[in-house]
C-alpha positions in Angstrom: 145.4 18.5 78.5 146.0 22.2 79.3 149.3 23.0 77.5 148.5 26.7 76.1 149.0 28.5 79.4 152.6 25.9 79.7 153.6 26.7 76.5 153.4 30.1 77.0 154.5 29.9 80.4 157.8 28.0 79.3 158.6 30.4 76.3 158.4 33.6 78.4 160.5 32.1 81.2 163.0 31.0 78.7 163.0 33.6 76.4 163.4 31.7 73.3 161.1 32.3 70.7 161.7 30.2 67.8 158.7 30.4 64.8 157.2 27.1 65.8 156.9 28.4 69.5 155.3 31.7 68.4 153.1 30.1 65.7 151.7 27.4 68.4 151.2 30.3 71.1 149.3 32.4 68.3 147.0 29.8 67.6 146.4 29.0 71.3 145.3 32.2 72.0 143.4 33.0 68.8 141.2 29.9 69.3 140.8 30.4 73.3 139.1 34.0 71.8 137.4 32.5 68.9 135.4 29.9 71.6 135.2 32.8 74.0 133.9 34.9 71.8 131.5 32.7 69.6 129.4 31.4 72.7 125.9 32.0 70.8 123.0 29.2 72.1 120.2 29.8 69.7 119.2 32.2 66.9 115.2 33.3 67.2 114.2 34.6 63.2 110.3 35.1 62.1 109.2 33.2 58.8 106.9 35.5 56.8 106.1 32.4 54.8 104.8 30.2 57.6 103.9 33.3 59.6 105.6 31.4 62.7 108.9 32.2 64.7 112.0 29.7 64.0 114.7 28.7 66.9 117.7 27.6 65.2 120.9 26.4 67.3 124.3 27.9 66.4 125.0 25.4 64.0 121.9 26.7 62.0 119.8 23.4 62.5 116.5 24.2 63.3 115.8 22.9 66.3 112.0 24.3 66.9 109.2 27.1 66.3 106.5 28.7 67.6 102.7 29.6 66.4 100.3 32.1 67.5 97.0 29.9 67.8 94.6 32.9 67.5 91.6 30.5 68.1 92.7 30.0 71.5 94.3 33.4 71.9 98.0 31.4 72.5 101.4 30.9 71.6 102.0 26.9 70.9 105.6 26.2 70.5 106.7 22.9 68.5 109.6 20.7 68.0 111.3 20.9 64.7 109.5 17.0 64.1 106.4 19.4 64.6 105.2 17.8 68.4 103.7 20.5 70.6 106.0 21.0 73.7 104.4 24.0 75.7 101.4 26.6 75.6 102.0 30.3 76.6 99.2 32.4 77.6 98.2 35.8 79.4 96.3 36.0 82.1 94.0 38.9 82.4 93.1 38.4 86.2 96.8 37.7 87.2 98.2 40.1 84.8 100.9 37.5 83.9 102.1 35.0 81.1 101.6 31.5 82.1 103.5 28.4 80.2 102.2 25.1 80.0 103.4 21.9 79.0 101.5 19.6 76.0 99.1 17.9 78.9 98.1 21.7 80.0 99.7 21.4 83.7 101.5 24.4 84.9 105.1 25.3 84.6 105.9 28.4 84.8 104.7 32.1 84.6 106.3 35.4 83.3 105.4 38.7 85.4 106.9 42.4 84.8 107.9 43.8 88.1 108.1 47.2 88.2 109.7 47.9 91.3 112.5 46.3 89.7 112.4 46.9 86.4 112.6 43.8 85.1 110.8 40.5 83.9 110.4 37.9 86.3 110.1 33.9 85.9 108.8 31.7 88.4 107.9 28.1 88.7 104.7 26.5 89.2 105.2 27.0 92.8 105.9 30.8 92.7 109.3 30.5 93.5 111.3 33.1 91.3 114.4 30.8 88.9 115.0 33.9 86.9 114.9 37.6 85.4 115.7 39.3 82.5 116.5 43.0 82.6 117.1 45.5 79.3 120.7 47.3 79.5 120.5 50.4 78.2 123.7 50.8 77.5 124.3 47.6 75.8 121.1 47.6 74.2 120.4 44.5 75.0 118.2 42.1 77.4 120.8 40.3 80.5 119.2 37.3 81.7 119.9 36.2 85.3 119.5 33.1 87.2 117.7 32.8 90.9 121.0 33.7 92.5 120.5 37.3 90.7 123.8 36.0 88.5 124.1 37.0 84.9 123.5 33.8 83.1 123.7 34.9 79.4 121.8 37.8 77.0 119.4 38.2 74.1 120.6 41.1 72.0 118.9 41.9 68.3 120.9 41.4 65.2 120.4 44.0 62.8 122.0 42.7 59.6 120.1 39.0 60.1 117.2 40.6 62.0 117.2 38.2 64.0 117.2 38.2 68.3 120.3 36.3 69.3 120.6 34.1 72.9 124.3 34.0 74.2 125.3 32.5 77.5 127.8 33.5 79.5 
């Protein structure tokens, strides 16, 4: 039910407003700018302890890390139950970062293309699902889908030094 825009709708034509009409528009639009607002995905934190790089979601449950294996020169990110889910490596001879799933097989790869400026993701094909580009101004990383449409942005948090994921 969609009775915020109605109720304020109603008020404004009617020009009554009593304190339970303002209260109930005042709340309306305070929580339509809290959700706005308070989009975050995930929260990426390094644990000194575990030397190992947490992903929490934005309730604060952990919901994964990752490891740098330096045996086999990779990154090997885990579920929080601790189950390997994907490999990242770099390439040397393609001058890229390939992802892998627990068997090994292929699925993506992470390239910087200069032209562009900006880091490019593409499938296990070579077909390109995605960028991410640093705004200057913003000071932060916009990620973009396929389409070249702004899907959401990583942006550092200084006081919980922490990167932040929002989407859009």
């Amino acid at each position: 039910m969609y009775t915020c825009p109605t109720a304020i709708h109603n008020i404004w034509q009617n020009g009554i407003w009593n304190d339970e009409k303002k209260i109930t528009t005042i709340v309306c639009v305070v929580l339509l700018l809290s959700v706005a607002m308070a989009a975050q995905t995930y929260t990426r934190k390094y644990n000194e302890y575990y030397q190992r790089t947490e992903y929490y979601d934005a309730h604060g449950k952990m919901i994964g890390y990752s490891k740098v294996n330096r045996y086999y020169n990779r990154t090997e990110y885990y579920d929080a139950n601790g189950h390997l889910q994907r490999t990242e490596k770099y390439n040397d001879f393609y001058d890229r970062t390939e992802t892998r799933d627990a068997s090994g097989k292929l699925e993506s790869t992470r390239k910087n293309n200069e032209y562009y400026g900006r880091e490019e993701t593409r499938d296990s094909t070579g077909r390109l699902i995605g960028y991410r580009k640093w705004n200057d101004y913003l000071k932060r990383y916009d990620v973009y889908d396929e389409k070249g449409q702004l899907v959401g942005y990583e942006k550092w948090n200084e006081y919980y030094k922490r990167w932040e994921y929002h989407a859009k």
